[in-house]
C-alpha positions in Angstrom: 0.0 0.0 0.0 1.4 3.1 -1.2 2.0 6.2 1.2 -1.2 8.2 -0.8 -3.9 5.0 -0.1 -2.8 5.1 3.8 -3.8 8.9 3.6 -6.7 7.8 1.2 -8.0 5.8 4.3 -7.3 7.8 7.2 -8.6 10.7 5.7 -12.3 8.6 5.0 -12.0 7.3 8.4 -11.4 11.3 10.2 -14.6 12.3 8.0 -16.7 9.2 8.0 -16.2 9.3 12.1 -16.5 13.4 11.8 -19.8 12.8 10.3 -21.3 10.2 12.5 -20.6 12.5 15.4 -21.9 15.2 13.6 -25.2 13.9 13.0 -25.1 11.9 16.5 -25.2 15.8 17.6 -27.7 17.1 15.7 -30.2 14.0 16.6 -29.2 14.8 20.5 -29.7 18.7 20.0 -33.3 18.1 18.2 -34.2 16.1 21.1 -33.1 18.0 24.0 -35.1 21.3 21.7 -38.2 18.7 21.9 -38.0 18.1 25.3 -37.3 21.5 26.2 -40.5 22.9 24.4 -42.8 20.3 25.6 -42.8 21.3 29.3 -43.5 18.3 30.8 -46.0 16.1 28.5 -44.0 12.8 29.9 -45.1 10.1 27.6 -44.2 12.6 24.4 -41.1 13.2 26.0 -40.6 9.2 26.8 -41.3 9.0 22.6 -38.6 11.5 21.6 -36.1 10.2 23.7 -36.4 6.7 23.0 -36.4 7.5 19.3 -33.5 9.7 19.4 -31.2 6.9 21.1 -32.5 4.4 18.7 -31.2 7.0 15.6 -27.7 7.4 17.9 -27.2 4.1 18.6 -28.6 2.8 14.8 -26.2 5.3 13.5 -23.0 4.3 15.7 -23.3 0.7 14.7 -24.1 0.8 11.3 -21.2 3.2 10.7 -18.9 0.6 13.3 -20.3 -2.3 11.6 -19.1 -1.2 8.0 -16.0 -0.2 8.9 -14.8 -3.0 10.2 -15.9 -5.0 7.6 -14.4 -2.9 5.1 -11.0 -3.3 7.2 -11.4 -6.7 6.9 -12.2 -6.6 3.0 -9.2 -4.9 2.7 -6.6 -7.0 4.7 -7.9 -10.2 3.0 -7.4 -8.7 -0.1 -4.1 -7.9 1.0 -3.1 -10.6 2.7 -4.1 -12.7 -0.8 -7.7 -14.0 -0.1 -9.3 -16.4 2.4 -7.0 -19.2 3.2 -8.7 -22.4 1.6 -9.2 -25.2 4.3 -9.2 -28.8 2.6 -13.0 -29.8 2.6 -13.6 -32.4 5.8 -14.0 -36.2 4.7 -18.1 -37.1 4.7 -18.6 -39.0 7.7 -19.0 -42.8 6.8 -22.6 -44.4 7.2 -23.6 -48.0 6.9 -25.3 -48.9 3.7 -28.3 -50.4 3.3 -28.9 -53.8 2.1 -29.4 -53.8 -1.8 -33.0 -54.1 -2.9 -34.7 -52.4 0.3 -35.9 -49.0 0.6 -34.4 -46.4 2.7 -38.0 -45.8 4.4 -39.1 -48.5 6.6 -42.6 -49.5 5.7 -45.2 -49.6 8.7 -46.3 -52.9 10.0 -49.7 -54.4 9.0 -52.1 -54.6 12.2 -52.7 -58.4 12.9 -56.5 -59.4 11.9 -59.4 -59.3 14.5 -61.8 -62.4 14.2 
């Protein structure tokens, strides 16, 4: 990796973090404004809380959750690829007798007289 692509990435990383926090903010500001004007109304204010730490924490992870898979994109493709493991041997089961069927077949009830 070449001295510009390590900038590249920590450049994305400074702004894509930047903007999460930014809009992390802006969600926290709108709610503590909603709360503020409401005076009280508790299960409004319940709503607007609860919905603005589901948009935080939604946000957080997503951004999180990306990122680390593009970091670990990026060091497999490095690194060569996935390492190839050798497939595991099937385990061995006894065979059934030739001529029968797989499905055993129900018994016949005995007759009543």
């Amino acid at each position: 990796m070449s001295g510009t692509e390590i900038e590249l990435e920590k450049d994305k990383a400074k702004f894509g973090l930047l903007a999460v926090m930014a809009s992390n903010v802006a969600i926290a500001a709108v709610a503590v404004v909603g709360v503020w004007r409401l005076k009280g109304d508790t299960s409004v204010i319940v709503g607007i809380l609860t919905a603005a730490f589901t948009a935080v924490s939604s946000m957080t992870t997503a951004y999180l959750g990306i990122k680390a898979v593009s970091n670990t994109a990026r060091s497999m493709t490095l690194a060569g690829g996935p390492v190839q493991q050798p497939p595991a041997p099937a385990p061995s089961a006894p065979a059934a007798p030739a001529g029968t069927d797989a499905v055993p077949t129900p018994a016949t009830p005995a007759p009543t007289s």
